[in-house]
N, C-alpha and C positions, 0 to 999 in steps of 0.2 A: 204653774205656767213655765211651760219652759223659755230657755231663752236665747235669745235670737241668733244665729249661727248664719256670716258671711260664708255664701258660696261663693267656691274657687275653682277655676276656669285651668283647665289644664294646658302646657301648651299647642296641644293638637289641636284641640278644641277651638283655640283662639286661629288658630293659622287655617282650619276648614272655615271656620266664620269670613275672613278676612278674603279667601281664597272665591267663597260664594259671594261675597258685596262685590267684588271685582269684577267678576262674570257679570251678575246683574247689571252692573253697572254699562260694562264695553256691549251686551246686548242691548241697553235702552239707548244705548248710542248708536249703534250702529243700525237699527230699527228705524230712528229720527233721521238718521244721515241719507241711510236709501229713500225713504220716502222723501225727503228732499231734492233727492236728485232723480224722482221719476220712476224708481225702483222698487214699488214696495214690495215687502217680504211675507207682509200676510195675505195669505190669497185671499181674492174677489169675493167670495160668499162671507167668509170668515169679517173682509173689512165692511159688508155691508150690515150686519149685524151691531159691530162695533161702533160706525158713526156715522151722521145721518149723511146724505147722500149731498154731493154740491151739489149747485147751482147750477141750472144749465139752462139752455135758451127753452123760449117757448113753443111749446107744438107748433109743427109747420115750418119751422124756422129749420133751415141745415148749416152747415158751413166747413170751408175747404181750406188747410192750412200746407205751405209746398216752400220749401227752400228752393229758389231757384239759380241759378246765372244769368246774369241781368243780361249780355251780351244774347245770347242762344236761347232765352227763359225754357229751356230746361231741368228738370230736376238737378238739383246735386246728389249724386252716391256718397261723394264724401267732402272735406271743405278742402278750396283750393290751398297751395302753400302759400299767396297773395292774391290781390285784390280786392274784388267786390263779390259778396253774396245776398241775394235778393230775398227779403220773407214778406210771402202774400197769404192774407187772411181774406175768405171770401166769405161772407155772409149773403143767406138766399133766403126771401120768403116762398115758400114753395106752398103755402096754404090759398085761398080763396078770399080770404081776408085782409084788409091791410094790417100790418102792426107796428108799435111802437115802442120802441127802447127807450128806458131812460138811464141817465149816465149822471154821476155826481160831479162833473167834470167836462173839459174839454177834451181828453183825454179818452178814447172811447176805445182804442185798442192797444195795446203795448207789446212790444218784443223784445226778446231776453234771452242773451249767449251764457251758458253757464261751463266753465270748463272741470269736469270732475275727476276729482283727485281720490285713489283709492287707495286704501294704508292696512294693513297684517291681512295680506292675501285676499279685497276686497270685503273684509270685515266690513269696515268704514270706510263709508264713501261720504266727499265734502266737495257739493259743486260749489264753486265758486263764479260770483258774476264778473263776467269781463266785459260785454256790452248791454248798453239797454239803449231803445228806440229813442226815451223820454228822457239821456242826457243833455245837459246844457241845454234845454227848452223850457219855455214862460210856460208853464202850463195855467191859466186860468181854471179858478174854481166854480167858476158858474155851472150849473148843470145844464148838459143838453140833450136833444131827443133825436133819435134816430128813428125817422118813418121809412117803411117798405112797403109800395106797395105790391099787390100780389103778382109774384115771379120778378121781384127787382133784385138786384144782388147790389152788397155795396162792398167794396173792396178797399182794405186797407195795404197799403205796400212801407216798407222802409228796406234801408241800404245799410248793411253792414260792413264796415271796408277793413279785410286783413291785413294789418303792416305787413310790407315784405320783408324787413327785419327777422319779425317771428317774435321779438320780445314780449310783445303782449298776449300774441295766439303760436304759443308752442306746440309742438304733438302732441295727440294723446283725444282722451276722448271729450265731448261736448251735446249739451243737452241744449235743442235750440227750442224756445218755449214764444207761443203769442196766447196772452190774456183776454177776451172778449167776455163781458160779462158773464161772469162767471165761467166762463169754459175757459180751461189749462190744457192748451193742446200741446205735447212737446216729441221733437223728433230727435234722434239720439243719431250726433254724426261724428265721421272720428276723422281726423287730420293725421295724416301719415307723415310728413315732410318735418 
């Protein structure tokens, strides 16, 4: 029997090893970060394979999501340097049927400013939330139901109000997102000022 002989790691060896966890590492980061922020990096067929498909409304059902100007309700191109920007969610029954949503919650839509910060030449990107609809409100846990009948739309609105300051909504870019049962709609606006 022979006997047992410690392998020894040279230092190349160890500094390729080290060099390859690193890599591995800033890509599963950087992987998690874009899909975070609205971005992913594995295409469409690739991630349809990989996981199963959200949540989305039910046949017949469509819906309409638009950053506006509350003054003019015009689209925004980009966000103003102050005041107020409008997010409207419109859900349509567009089927022959009536339907009905349920919601675990009072709580049946939500919107959500994320401002994204990108670090080693957009490797990594980390949105960060700066507003949400559902600050500083009671939201009640009761569940509720949302009926439509056929061709009724129901429309959710909320007001986002940018300091003129700038402290909280500096340049740069922003992913503005509304939630509705299961659908993540989000539109990617950029603030010049």
């Amino acid at each position: 029997m022979k006997p047992y002989r410690s392998r020894t790691s040279t230092p190349g060896q160890i500094t390729i090893t080290v060099i390859i966890l690193v890599l591995l590492i800033l890509f599963g980061v950087s992987f998690v970060s874009h899909e975070a922020a609205g971005e992913p990096m594995v295409p469409a067929r690739l991630a349809q394979l990989l996981h199963r498909p959200d949540p989305t409304l039910p046949e017949g059902m469509t819906y309409d999501f638009e950053i506006l100007d509350p003054e003019t309700q015009h689209p925004l191109p980009i966000l103003p340097a102050s005041g107020s920007v409008e997010f409207r969610f419109a859900v349509t029954n567009d089927s022959a049927l009536p339907m009905k949503l349920d919601f675990p919650s009072e709580l049946q839509c939500e919107f959500v400013a994320r401002r994204v910060h990108t670090y080693l030449g957009g490797l990594l990107v980390l949105p960060l939330e700066v507003w949400r609809s559902s600050y500083f409100h009671n939201i009640r846990r009761t569940p509720t139901i949302l009926r439509l009948d056929p061709g009724q739309t129901e429309v959710y609105v909320a007001s986002w109000t940018i300091d003129p300051a700038g402290a909280l909504v500096p340049a740069g870019e922003y992913r503005l997102v509304a939630s509705f049962y299961g659908v993540e709609e989000t539109q990617p606006l950029t603030k010049p000022f």
